[in-house]
C-alpha positions in Angstrom: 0.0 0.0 0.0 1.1 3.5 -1.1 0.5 6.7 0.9 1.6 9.6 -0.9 1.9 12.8 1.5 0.6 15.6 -0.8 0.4 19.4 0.8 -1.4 22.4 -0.3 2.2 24.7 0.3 5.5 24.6 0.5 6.7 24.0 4.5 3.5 22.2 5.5 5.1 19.8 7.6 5.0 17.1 5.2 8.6 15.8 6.7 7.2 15.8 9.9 4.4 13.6 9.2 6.3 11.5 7.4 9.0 10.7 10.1 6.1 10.7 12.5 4.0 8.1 10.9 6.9 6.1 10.7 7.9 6.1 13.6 4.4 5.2 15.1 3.0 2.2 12.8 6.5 1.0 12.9 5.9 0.6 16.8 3.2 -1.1 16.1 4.8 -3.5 13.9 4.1 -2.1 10.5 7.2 -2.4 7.5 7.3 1.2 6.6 9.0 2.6 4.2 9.4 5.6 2.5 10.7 7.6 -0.6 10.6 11.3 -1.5 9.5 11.9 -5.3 11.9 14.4 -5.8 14.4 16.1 -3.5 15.0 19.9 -4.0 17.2 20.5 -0.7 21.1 19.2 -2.6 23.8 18.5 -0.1 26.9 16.2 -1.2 28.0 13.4 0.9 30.1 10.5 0.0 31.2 12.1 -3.4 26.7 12.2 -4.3 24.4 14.2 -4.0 21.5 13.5 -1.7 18.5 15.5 -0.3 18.7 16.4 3.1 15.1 15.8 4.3 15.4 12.2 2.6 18.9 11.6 4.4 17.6 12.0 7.4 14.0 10.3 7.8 15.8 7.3 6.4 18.8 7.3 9.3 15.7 7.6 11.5 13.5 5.3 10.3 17.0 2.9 9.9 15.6 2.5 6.0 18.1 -0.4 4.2 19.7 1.2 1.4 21.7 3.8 -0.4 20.9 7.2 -0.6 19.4 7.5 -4.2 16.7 4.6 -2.8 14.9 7.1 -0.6 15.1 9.9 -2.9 16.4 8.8 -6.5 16.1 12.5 -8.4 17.6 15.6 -6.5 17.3 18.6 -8.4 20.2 20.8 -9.3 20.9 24.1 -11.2 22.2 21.7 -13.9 19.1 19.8 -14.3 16.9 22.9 -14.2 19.0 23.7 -17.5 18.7 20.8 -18.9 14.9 20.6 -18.7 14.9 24.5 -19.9 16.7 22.9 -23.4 14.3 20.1 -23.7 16.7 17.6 -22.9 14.9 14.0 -22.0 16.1 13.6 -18.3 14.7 10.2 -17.8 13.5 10.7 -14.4 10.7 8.4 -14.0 12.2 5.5 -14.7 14.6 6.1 -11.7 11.4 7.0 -9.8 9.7 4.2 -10.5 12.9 2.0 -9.8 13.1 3.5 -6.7 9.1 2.8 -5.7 8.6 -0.4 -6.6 11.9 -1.7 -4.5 10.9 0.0 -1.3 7.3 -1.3 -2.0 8.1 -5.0 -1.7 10.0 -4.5 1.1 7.2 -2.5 3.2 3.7 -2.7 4.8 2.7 0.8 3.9 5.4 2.7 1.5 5.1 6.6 2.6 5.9 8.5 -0.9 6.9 12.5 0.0 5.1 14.7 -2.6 6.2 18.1 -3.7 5.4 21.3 -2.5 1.7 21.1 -3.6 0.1 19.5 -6.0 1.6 21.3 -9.2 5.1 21.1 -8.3 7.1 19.1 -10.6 5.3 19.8 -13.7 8.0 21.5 -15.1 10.3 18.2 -15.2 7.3 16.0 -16.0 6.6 15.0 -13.1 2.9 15.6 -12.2 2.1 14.7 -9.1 -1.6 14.3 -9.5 0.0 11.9 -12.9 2.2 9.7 -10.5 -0.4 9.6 -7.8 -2.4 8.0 -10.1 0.4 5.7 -12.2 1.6 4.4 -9.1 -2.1 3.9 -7.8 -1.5 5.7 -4.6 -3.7 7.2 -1.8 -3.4 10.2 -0.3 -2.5 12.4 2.8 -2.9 16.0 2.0 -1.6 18.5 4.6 -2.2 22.4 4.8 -1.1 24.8 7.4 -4.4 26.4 8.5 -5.0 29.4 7.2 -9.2 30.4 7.3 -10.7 30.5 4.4 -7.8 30.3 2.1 -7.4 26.6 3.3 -10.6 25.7 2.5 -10.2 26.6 -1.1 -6.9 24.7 -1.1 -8.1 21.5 0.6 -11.7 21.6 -1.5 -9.5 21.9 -5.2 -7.3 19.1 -4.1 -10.3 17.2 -2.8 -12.0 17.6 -6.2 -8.7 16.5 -8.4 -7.8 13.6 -6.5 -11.1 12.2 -5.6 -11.6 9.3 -3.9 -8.1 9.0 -3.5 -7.7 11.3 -0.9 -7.9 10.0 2.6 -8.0 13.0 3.8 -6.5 16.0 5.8 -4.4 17.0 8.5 -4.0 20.7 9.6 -0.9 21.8 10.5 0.9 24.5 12.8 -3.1 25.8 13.9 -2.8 28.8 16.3 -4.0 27.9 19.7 -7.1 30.3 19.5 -7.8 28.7 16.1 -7.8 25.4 17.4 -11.6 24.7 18.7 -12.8 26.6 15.3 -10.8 24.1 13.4 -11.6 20.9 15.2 -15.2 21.7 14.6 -16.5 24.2 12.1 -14.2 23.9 9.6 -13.6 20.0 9.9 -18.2 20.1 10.1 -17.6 22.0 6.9 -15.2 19.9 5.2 -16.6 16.3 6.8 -20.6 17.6 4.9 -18.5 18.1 1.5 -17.4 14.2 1.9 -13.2 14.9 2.9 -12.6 13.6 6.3 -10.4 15.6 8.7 -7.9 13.1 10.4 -6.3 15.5 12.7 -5.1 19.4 13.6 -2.1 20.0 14.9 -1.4 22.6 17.4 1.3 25.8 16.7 4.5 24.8 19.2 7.1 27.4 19.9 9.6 24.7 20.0 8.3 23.0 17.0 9.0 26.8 15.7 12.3 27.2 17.0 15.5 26.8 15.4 19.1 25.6 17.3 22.1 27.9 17.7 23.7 25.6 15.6 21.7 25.6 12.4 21.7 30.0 12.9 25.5 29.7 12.9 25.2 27.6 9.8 22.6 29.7 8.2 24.1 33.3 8.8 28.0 31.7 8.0 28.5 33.4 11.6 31.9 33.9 13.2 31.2 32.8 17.2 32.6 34.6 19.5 30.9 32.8 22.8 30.0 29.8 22.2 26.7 28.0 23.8 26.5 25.5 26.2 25.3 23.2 24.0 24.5 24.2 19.6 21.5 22.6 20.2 20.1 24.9 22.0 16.9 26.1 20.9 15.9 29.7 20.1 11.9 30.4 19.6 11.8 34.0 18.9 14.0 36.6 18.0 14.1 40.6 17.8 15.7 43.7 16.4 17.6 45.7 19.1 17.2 48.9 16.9 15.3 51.1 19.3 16.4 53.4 22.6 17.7 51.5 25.9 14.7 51.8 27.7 12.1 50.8 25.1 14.2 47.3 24.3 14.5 46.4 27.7 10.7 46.3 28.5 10.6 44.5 25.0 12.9 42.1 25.9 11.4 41.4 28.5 8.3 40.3 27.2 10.0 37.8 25.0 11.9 34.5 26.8 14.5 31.8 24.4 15.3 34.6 21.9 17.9 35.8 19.6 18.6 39.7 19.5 19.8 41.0 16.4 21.9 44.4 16.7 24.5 46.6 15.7 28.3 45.3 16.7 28.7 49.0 18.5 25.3 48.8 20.2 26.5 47.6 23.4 23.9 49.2 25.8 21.2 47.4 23.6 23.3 44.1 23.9 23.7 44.7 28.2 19.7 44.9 27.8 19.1 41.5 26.1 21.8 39.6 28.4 19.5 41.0 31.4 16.8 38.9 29.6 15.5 35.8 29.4 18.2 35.5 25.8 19.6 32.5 24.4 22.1 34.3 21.5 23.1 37.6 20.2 24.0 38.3 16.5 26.2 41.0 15.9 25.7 42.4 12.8 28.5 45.2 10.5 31.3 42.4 11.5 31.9 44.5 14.6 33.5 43.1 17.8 31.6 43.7 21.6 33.5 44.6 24.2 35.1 42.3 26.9 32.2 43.4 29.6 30.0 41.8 26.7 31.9 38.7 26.2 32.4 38.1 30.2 28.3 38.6 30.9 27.5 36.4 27.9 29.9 33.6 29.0 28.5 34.3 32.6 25.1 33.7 31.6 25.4 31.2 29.3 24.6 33.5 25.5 25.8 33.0 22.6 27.0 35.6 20.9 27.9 35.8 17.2 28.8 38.0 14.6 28.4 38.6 11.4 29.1 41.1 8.6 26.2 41.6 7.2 23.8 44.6 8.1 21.1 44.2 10.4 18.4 44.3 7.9 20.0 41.8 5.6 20.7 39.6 8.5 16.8 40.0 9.5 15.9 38.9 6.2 17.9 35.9 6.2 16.6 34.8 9.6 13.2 35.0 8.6 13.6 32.9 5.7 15.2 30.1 7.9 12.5 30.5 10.2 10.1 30.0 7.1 11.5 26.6 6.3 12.3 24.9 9.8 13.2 21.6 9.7 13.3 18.9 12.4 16.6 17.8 13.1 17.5 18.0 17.0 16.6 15.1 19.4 14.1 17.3 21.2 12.5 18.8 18.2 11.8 14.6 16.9 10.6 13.2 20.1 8.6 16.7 20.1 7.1 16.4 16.7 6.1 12.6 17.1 4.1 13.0 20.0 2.5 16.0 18.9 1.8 13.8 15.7 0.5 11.1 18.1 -2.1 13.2 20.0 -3.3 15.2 17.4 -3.9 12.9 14.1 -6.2 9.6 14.0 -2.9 7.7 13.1 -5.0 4.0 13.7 -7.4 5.3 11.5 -5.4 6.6 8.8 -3.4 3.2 9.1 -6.8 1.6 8.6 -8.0 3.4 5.9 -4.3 2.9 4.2 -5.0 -1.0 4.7 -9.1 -1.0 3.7 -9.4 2.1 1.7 
């Protein structure tokens, strides 16, 4: 049996699920498997290239196999080129390879769509086509958001048919959480789409570690943390007055301030706060006083040479596109997973569709 994990948007959480479900049926004694259609997150390792996401559910899941057998086509600037001339890139074949050898080696075989249900078109690969070639059923995910989701999940609903099992909401604000759970699943449930589960927003779930900032922002660190797994869950701009930041900061625990290198009143402020790391942006140094209180309370502090606004941006696109990677954020993930989606039942439905 084929599950194929579809999403309405990019960064719905379909990686997440996936390591989730896995982890769960396998629990329960279920052969799971998995393979991701096509990866579009390129790192090298052992002279190939791999996708990251794929790498890592199979080293969780301890999937048998070589890289390319949970993700077999990884897109790369070259590839985008070649599918601009019209060059035949031959990619279903190692698709299809790829499915049918996890397949007879698992219960349920978890396929990893695209970003929605269009992606992939460009190099031929459909995904409503190969959810149908490869006779799958399907998970579709959406990260809630009103009305716009009901348009989302109601077009998918109506191209996939009675393939789709049907829908999980994702990341749903906690005062959206009771609306969800019951008008909008009501709504869905009377239009014939079942709603197998809403998963609540989670700071941590949210938060990204020291480590992957320092990796992300190519920062220089000057204090290091007590551990780079620590995880930060909010961060702000020290751009204001003295007074005005401290009473912000204060508001705000497990964050990241981002300031000027030369702001060192606005740095004292955050250290006198509930902060986990400071970014130092124009590649200036802090002073020893700021060093010495960081290292005394545990901070990280980093620097980069960026500006602040260009730093900024580049934080908010790694918070757009979290992935779960540390310990705490898996064990996290599953049993939010766990209490929040009708796993049996979907496991059911997988088996007697």
């Amino acid at each position: 049996m084929k599950l194929y994990i579809a999403s309405t948007s990019e960064y719905s959480g379909k990686t997440l699920i996936a390591l989730a479900l896995g982890k769960i049926w396998s629990g329960k004694g279920v052969k799971v498997g998995y393979v991701k259609i096509l990866g579009k997150i390129p790192v090298a390792e052992g002279g190939r290239v791999i996708d990251d996401d794929a790498a890592f559910i199979a080293r969780e899941l301890s999937l048998d196999g070589p890289p390319e057998a949970v993700c077999p086509v990884v897109i790369t600037q070259d590839m985008a080129m070649a599918a601009y001339r019209g060059e035949d890139l031959r990619l279903r074949g190692k698709i299809s390879a790829a499915v049918h050898d996890a397949e007879a080696r698992s219960d349920v075989l978890l396929l990893g769509g695209t970003a929605n249900l269009r992606d992939g078109t460009f190099f031929g690969l459909s995904p409503l086509e190969l959810i149908v070639n490869y006779d799958c059923r399907v998970l579709l995910l959406d990260k809630f958001k009103g009305e716009k989701s009901m348009d989302q999940v109601l077009w998918a609903a109506a191209a996939l048919g009675p393939r789709l099992l049907g829908v999980v909401f994702n990341r749903v604000p906690p005062a959206q959480e009771a609306f969800v759970r019951g008008t909008a699943a009501a709504f869905l449930e009377a239009r014939g789409v079942r709603v197998l589960g809403a998963v609540p927003q989670d700071p941590l779930l949210d938060s990204v570690s020291v480590g992957s900032l320092v990796e992300s922002l190519s920062a220089t660190v000057l204090c290091a943390p007590p551990a780079p797994e620590t995880m930060i869950q909010r961060f702000c701009v020290g751009a204001m007055d003295v007074e005005n930041a401290f009473r912000i900061f204060r508001m705000i625990p497990r964050k990241a301030v981002v300031t000027g290198g030369y702001r060192t009143d606005i740095q004292l402020a955050a250290l006198e706060t509930d902060t986990v790391c400071l970014v130092l942006t124009g590649g200036v140094d802090p002073n020893d006083i700021i060093l010495a209180r960081a290292r005394e309370k545990g901070v990280a502090v980093l620097k980069v040479p960026g500006d602040t606004f260009t730093t900024v941006e580049r934080f908010e696109q790694l918070l757009g596109r979290l992935r779960i990677r540390e310990p705490e954020k898996v064990r996290r993930g599953v049993e939010a997973v766990r209490a929040a989606v009708d796993t049996d039942g979907l496991l059911s439905l997988c088996r007697n569709p």
